[in-house]
PDB file as gemmi writes it, atoms N, CA and C in Angstrom:
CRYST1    1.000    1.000    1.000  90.00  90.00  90.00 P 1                      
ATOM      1  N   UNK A   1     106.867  84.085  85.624  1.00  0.00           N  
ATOM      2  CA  UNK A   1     106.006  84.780  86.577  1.00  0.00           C  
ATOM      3  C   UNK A   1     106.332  84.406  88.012  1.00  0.00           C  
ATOM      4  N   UNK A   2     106.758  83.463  88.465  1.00  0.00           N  
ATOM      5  CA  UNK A   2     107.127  82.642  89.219  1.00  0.00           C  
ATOM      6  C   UNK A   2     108.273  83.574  90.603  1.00  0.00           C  
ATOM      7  N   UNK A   3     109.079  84.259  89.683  1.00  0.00           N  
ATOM      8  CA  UNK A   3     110.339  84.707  89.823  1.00  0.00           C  
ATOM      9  C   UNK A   3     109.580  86.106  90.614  1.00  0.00           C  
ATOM     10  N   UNK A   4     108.757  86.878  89.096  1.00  0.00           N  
ATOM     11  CA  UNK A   4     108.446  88.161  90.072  1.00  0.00           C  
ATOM     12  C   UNK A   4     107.211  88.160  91.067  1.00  0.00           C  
ATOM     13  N   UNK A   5     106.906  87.127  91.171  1.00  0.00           N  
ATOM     14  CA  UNK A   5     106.004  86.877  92.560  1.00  0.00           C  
ATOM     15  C   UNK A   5     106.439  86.518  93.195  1.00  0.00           C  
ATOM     16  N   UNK A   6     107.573  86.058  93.622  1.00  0.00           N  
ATOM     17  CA  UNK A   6     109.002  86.193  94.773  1.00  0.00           C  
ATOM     18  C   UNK A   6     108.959  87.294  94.637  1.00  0.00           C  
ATOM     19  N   UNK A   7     109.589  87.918  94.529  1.00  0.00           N  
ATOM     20  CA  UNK A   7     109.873  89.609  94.897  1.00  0.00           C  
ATOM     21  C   UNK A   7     108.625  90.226  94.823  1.00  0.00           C  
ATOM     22  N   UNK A   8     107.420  90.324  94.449  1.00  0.00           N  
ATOM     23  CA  UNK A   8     106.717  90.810  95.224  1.00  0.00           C  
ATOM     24  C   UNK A   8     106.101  90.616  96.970  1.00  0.00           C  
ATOM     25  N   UNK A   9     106.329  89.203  96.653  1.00  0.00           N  
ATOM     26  CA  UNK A   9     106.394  88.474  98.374  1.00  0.00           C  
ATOM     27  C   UNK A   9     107.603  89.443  99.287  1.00  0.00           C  
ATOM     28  N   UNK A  10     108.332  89.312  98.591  1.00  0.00           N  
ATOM     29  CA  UNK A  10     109.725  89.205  99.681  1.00  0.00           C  
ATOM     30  C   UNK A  10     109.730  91.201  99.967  1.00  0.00           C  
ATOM     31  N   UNK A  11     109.317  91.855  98.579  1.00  0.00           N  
ATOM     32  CA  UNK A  11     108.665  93.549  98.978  1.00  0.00           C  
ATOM     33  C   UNK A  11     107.839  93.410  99.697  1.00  0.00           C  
ATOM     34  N   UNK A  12     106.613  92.908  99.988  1.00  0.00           N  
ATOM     35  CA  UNK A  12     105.653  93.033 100.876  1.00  0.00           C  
ATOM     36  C   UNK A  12     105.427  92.448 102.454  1.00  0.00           C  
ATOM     37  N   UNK A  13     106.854  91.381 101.953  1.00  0.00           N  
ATOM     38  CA  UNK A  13     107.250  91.361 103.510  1.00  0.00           C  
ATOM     39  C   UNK A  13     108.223  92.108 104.114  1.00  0.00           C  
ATOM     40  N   UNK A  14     108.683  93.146 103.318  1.00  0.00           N  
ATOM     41  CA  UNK A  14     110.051  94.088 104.027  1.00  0.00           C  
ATOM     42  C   UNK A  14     109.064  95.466 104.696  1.00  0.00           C  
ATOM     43  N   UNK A  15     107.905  95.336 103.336  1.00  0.00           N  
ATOM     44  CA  UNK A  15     107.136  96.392 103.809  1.00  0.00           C  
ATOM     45  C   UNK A  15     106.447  96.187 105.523  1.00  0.00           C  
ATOM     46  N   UNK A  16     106.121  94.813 105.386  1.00  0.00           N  
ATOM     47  CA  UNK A  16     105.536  94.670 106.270  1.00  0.00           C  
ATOM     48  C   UNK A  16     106.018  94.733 107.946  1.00  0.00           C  
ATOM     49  N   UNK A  17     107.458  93.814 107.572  1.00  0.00           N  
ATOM     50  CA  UNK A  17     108.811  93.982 108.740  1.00  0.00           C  
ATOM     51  C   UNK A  17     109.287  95.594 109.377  1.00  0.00           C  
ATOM     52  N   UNK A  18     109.050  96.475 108.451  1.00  0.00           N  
ATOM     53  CA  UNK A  18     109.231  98.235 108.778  1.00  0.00           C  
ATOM     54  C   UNK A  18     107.716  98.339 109.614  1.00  0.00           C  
ATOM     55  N   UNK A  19     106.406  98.003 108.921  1.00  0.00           N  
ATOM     56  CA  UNK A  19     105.526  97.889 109.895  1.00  0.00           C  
ATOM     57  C   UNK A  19     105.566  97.407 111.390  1.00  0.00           C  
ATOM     58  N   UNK A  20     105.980  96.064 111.458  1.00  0.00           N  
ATOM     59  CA  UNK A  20     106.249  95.680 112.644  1.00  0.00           C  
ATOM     60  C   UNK A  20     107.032  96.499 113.736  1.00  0.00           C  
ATOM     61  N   UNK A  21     108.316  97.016 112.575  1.00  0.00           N  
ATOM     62  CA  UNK A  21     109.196  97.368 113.653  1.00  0.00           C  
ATOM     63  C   UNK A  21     109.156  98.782 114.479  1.00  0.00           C  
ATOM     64  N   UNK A  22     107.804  99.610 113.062  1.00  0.00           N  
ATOM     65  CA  UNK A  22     107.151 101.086 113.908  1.00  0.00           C  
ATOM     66  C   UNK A  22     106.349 100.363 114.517  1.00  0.00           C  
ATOM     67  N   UNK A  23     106.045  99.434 114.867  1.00  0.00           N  
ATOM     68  CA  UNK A  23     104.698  99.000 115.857  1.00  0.00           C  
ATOM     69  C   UNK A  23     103.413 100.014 114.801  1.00  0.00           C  
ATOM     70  N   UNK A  24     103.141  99.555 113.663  1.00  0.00           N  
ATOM     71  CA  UNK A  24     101.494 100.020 113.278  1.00  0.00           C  
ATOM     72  C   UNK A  24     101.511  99.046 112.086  1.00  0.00           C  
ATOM     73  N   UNK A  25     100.080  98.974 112.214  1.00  0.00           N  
ATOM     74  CA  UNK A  25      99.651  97.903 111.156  1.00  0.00           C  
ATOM     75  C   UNK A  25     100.044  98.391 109.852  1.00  0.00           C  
ATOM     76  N   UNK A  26      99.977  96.881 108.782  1.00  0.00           N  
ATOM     77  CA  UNK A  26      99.761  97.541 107.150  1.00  0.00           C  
ATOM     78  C   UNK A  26      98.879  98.704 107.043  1.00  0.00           C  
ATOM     79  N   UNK A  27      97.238  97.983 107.482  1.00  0.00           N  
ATOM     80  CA  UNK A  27      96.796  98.968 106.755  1.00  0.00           C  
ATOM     81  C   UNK A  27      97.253 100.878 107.298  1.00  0.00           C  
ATOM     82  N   UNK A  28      97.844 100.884 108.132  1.00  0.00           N  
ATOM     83  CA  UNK A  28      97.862 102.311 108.099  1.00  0.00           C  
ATOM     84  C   UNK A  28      99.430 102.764 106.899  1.00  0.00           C  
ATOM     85  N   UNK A  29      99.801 102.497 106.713  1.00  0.00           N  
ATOM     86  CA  UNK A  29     101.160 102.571 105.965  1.00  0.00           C  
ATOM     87  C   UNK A  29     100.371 102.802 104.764  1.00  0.00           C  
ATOM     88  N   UNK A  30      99.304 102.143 104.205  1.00  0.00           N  
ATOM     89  CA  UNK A  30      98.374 102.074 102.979  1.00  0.00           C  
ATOM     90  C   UNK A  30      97.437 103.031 103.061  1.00  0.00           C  
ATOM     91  N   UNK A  31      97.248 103.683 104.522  1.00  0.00           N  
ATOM     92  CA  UNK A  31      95.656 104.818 104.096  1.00  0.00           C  
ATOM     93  C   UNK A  31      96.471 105.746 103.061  1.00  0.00           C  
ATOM     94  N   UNK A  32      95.535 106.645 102.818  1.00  0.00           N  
ATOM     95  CA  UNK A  32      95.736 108.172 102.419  1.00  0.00           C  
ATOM     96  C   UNK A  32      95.977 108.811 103.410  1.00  0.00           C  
ATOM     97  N   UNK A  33      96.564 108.874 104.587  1.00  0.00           N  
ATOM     98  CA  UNK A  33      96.704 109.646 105.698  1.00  0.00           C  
ATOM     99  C   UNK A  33      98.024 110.407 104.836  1.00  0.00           C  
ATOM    100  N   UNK A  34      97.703 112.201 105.199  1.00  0.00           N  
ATOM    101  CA  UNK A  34      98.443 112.996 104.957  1.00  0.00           C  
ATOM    102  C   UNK A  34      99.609 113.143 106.143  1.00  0.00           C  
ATOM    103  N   UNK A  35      99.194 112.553 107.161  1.00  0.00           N  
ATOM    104  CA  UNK A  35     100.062 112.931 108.537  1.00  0.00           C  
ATOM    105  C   UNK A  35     101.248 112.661 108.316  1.00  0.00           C  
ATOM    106  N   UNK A  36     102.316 113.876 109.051  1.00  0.00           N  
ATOM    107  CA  UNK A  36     103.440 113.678 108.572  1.00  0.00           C  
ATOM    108  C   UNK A  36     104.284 112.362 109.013  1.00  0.00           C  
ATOM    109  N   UNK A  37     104.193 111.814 110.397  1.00  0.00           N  
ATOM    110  CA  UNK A  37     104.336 110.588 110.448  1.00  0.00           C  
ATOM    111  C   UNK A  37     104.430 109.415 109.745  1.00  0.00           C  
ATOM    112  N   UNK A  38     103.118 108.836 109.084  1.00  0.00           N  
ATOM    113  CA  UNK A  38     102.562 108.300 108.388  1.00  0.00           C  
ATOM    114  C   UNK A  38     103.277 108.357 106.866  1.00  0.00           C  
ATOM    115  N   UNK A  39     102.907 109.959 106.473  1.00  0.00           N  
ATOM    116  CA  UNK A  39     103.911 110.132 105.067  1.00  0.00           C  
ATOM    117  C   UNK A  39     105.750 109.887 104.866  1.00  0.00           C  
ATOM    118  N   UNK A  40     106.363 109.803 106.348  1.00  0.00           N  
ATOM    119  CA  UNK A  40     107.303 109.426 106.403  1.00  0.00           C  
ATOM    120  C   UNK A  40     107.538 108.122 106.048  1.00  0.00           C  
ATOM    121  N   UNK A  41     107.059 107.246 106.703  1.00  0.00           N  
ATOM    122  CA  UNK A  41     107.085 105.980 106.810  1.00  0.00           C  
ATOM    123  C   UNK A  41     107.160 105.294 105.611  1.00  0.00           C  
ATOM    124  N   UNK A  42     106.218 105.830 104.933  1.00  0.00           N  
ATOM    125  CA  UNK A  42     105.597 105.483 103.914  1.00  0.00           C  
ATOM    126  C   UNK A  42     106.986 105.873 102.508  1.00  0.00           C  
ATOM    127  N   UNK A  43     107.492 106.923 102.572  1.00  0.00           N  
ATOM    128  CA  UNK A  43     108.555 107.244 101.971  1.00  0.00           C  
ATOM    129  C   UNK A  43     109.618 106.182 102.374  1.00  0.00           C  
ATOM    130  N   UNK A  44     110.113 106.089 103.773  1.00  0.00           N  
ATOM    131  CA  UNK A  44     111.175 105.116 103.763  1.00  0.00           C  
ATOM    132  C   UNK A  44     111.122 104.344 103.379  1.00  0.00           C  
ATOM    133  N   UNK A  45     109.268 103.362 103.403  1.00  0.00           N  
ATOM    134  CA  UNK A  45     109.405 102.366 102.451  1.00  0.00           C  
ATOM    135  C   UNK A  45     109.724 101.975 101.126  1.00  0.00           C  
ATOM    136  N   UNK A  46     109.106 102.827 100.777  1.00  0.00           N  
ATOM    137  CA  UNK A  46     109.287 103.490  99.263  1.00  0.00           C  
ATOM    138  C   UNK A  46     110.822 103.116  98.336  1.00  0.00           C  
ATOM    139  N   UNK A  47     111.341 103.885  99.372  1.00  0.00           N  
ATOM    140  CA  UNK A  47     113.063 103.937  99.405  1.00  0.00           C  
ATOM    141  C   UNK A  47     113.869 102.862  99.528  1.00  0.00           C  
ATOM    142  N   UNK A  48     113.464 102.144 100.265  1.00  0.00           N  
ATOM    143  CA  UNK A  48     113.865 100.403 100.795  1.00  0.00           C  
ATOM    144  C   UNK A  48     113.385  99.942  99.375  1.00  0.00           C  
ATOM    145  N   UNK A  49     112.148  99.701  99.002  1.00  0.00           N  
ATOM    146  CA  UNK A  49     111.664  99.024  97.827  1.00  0.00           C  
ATOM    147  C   UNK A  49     112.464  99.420  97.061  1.00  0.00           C  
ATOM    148  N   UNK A  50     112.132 100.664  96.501  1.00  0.00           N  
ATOM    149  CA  UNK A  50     113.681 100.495  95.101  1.00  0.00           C  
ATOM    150  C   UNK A  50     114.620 100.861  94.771  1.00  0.00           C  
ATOM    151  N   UNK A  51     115.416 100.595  96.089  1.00  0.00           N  
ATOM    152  CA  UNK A  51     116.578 100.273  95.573  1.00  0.00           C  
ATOM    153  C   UNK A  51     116.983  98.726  95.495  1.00  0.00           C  
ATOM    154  N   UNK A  52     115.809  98.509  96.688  1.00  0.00           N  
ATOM    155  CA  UNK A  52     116.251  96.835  96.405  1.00  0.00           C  
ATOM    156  C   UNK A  52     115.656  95.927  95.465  1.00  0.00           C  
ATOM    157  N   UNK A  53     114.732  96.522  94.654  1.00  0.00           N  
ATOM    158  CA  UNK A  53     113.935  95.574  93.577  1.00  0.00           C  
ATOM    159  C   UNK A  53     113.809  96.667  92.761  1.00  0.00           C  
ATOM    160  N   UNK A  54     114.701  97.656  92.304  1.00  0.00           N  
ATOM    161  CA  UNK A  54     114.300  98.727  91.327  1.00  0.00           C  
ATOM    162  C   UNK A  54     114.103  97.838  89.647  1.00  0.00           C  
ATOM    163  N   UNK A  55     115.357  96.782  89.539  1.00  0.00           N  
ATOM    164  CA  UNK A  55     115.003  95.990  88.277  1.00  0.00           C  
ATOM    165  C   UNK A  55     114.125  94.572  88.481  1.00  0.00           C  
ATOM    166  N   UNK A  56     113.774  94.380  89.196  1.00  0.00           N  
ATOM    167  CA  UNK A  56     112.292  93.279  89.738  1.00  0.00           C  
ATOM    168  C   UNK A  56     111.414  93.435  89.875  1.00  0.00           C  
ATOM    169  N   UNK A  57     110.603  94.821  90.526  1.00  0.00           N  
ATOM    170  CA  UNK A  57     108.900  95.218  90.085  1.00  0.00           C  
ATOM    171  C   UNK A  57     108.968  96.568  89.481  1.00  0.00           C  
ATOM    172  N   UNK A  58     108.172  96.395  89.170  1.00  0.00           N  
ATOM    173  CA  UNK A  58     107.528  97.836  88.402  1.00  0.00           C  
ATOM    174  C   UNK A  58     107.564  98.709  89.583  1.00  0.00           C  
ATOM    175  N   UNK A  59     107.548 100.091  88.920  1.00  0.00           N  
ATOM    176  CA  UNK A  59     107.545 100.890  90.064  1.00  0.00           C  
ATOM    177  C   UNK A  59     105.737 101.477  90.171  1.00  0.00           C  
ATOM    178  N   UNK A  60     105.471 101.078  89.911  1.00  0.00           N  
ATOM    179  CA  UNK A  60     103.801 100.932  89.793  1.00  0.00           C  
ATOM    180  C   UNK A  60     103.526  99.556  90.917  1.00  0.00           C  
ATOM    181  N   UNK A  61     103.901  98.641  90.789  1.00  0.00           N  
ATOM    182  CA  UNK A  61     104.015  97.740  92.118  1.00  0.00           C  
ATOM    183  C   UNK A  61     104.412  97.812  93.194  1.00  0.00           C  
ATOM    184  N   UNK A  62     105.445  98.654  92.825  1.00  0.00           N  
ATOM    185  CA  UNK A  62     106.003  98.900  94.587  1.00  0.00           C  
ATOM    186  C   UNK A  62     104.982  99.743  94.731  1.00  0.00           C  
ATOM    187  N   UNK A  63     104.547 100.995  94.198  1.00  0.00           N  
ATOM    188  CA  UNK A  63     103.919 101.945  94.743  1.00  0.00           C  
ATOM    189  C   UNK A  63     102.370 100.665  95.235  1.00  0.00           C  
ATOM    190  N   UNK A  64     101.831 100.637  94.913  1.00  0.00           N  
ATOM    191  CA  UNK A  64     100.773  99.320  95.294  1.00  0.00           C  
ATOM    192  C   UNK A  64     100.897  98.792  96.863  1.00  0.00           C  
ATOM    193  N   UNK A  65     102.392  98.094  96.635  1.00  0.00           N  
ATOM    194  CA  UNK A  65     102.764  97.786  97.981  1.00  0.00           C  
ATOM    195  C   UNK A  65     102.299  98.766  99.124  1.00  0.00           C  
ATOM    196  N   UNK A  66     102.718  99.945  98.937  1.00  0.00           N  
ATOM    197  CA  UNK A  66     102.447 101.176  99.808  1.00  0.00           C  
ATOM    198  C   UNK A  66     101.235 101.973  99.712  1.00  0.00           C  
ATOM    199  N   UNK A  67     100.416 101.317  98.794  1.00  0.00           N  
ATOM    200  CA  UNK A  67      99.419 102.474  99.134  1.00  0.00           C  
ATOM    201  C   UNK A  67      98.974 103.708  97.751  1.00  0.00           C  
ATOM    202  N   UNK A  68     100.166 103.801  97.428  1.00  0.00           N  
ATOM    203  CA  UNK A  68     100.070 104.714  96.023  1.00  0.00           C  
ATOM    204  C   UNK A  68      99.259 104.028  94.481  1.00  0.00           C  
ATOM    205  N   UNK A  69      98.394 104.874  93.947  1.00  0.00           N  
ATOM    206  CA  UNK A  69      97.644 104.695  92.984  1.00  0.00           C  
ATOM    207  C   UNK A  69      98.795 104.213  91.994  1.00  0.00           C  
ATOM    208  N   UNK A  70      99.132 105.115  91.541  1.00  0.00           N  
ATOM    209  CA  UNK A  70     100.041 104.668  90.549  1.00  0.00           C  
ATOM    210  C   UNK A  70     102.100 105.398  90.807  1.00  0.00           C  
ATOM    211  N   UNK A  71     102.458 104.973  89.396  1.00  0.00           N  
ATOM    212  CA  UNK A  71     104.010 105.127  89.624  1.00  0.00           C  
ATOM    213  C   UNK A  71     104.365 106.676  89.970  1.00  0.00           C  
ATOM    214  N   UNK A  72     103.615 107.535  89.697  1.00  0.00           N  
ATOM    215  CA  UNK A  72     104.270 108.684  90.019  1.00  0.00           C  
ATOM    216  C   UNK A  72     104.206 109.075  91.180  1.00  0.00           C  
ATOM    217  N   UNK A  73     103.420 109.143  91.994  1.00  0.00           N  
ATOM    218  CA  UNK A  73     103.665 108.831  93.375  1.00  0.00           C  
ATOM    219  C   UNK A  73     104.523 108.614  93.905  1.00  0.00           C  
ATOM    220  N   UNK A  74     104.612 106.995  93.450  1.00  0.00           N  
ATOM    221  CA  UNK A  74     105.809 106.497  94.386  1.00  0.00           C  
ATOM    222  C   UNK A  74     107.298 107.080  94.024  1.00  0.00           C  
ATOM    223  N   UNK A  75     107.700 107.713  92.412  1.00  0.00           N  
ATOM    224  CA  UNK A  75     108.763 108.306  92.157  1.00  0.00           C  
ATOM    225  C   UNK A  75     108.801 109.389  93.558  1.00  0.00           C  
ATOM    226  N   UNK A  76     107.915 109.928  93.323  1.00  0.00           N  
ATOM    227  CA  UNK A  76     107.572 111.388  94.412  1.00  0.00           C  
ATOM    228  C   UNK A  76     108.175 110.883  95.843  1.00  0.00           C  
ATOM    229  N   UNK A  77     107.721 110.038  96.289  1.00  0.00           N  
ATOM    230  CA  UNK A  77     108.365 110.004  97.620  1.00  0.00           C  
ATOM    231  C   UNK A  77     109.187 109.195  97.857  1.00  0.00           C  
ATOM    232  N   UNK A  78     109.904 108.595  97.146  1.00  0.00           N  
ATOM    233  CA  UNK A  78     111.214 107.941  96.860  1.00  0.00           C  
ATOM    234  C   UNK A  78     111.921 108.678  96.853  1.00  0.00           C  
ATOM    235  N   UNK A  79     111.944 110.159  95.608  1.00  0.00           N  
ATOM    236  CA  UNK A  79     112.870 110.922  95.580  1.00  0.00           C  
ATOM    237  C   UNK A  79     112.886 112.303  96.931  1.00  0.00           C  
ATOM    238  N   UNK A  80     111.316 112.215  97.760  1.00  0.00           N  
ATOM    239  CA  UNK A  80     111.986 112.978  99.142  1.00  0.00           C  
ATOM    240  C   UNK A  80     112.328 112.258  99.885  1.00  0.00           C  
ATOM    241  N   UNK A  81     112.143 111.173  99.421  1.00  0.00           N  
ATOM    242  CA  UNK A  81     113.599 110.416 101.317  1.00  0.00           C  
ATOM    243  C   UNK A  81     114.644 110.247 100.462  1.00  0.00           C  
ATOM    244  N   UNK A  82     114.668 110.431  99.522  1.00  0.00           N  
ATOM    245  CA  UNK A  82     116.413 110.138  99.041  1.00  0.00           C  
ATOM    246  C   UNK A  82     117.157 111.403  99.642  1.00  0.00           C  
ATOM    247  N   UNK A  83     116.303 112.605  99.272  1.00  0.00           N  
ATOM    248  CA  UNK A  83     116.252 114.226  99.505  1.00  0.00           C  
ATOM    249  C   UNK A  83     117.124 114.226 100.747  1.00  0.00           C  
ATOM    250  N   UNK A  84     115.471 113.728 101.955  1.00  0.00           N  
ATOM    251  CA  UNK A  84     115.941 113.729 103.184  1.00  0.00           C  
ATOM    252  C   UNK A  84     116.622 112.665 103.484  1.00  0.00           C  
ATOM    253  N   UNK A  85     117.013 111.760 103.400  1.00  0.00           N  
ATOM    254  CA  UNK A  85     118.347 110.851 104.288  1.00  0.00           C  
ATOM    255  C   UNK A  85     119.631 111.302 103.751  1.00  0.00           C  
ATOM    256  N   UNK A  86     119.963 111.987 102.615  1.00  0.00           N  
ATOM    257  CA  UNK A  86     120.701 112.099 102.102  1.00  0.00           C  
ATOM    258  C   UNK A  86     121.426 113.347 103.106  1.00  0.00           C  
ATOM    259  N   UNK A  87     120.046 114.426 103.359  1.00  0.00           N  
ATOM    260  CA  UNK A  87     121.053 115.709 104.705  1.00  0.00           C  
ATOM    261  C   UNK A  87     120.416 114.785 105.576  1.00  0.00           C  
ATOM    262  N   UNK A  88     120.323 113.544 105.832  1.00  0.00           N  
ATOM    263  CA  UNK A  88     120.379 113.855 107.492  1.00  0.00           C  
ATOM    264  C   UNK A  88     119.415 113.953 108.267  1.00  0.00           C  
ATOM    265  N   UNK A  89     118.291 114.577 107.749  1.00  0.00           N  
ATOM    266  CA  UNK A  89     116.963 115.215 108.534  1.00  0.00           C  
ATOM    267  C   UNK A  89     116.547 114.029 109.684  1.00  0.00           C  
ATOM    268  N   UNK A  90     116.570 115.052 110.562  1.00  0.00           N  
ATOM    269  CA  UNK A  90     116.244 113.934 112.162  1.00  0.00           C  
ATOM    270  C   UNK A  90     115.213 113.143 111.986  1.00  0.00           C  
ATOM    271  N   UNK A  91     113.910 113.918 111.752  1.00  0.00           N  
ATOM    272  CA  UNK A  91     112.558 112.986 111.192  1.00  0.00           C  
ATOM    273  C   UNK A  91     113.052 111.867 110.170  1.00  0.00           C  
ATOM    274  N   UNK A  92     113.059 112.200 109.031  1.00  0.00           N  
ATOM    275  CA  UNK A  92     113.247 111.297 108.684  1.00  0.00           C  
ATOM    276  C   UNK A  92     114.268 109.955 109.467  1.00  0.00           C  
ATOM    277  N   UNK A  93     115.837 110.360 109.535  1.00  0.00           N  
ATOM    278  CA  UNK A  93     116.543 109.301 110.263  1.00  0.00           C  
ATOM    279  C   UNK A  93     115.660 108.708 111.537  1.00  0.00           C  
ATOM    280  N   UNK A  94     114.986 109.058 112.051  1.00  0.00           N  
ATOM    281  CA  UNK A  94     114.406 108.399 113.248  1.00  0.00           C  
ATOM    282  C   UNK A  94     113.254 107.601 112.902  1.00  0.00           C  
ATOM    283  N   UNK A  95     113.313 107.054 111.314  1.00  0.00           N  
ATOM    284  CA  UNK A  95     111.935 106.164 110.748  1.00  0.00           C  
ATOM    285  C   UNK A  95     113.055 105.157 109.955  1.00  0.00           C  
ATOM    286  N   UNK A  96     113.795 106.031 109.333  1.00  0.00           N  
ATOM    287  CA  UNK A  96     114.667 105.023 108.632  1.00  0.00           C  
ATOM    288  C   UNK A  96     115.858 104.480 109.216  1.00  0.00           C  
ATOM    289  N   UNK A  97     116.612 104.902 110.692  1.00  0.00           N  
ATOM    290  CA  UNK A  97     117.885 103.861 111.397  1.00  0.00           C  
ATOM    291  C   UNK A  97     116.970 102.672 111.349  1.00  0.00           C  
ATOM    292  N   UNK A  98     116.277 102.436 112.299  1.00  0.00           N  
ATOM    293  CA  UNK A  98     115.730 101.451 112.970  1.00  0.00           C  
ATOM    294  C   UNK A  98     115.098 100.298 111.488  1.00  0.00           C  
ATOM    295  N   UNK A  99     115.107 100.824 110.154  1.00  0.00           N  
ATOM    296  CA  UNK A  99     115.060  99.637 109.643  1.00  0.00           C  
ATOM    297  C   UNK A  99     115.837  99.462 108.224  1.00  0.00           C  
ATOM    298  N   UNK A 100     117.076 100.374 108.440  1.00  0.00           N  
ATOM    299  CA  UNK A 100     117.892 100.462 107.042  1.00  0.00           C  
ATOM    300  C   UNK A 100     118.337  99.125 106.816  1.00  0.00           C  
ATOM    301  N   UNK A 101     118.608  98.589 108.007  1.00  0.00           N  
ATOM    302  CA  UNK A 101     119.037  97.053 107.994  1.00  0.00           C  
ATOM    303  C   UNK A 101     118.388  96.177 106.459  1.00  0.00           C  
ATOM    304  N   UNK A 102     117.113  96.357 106.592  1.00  0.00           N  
ATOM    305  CA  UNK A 102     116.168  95.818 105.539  1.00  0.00           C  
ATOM    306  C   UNK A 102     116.473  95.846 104.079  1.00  0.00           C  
ATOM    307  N   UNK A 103     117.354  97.227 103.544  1.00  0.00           N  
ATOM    308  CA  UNK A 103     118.041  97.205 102.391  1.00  0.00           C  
ATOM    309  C   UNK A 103     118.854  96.301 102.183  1.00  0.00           C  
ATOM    310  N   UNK A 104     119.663  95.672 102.918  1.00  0.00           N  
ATOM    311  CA  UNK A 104     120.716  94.734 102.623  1.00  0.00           C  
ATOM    312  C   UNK A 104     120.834  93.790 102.856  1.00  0.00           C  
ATOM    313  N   UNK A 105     119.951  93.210 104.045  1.00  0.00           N  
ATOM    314  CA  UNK A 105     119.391  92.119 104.325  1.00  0.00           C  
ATOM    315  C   UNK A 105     118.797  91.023 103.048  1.00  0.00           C  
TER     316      UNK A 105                                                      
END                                                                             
């Protein structure tokens, strides 16, 4: 247990480091805010989480991390920022340059 409570630490501080670096708190990354802003963000995190702990938490945990009830959710907006970073989309890239770093870090 030991092991995956490291990586939930070390997810909830990457989550938290993308917070910092949009300048807005956790809790807004966690409302239900539909705003597209907000739902961005919230996707890049998403996206950061699993790929980098896809075999270390549940995807029911990551979604947690962010805000989402349960795993399907978080599949859901994992797979539109994969969508969108994948063409490119300006919105999106202008949430995810500034902290892609965080994947590989």
């Amino acid at each position: 247990m030991k092991v995956f409570d490291e990586h939930i630490t070390a997810a909830e501080n990457i989550a938290q480091e993308c917070c910092n670096i949009w300048q807005i708190p956790m809790q807004q990354l966690r409302r239900k805010s539909r705003h597209k802003m907000i739902v961005c963000k919230r996707q890049v995190v998403s996206f950061i989480l699993k790929n980098k702990f896809n075999r270390d938490i549940t995807l029911k945990g990551m979604g947690l991390i962010v805000g989402y009830k349960d795993h399907s959710d978080f599949i859901r907006a994992y797979k539109r920022a994969e969508e969108l970073i994948s063409v490119k989309d300006d919105t999106m890239m202008n949430f995810y340059n500034p902290v892609k770093h965080l994947l590989h870090d």
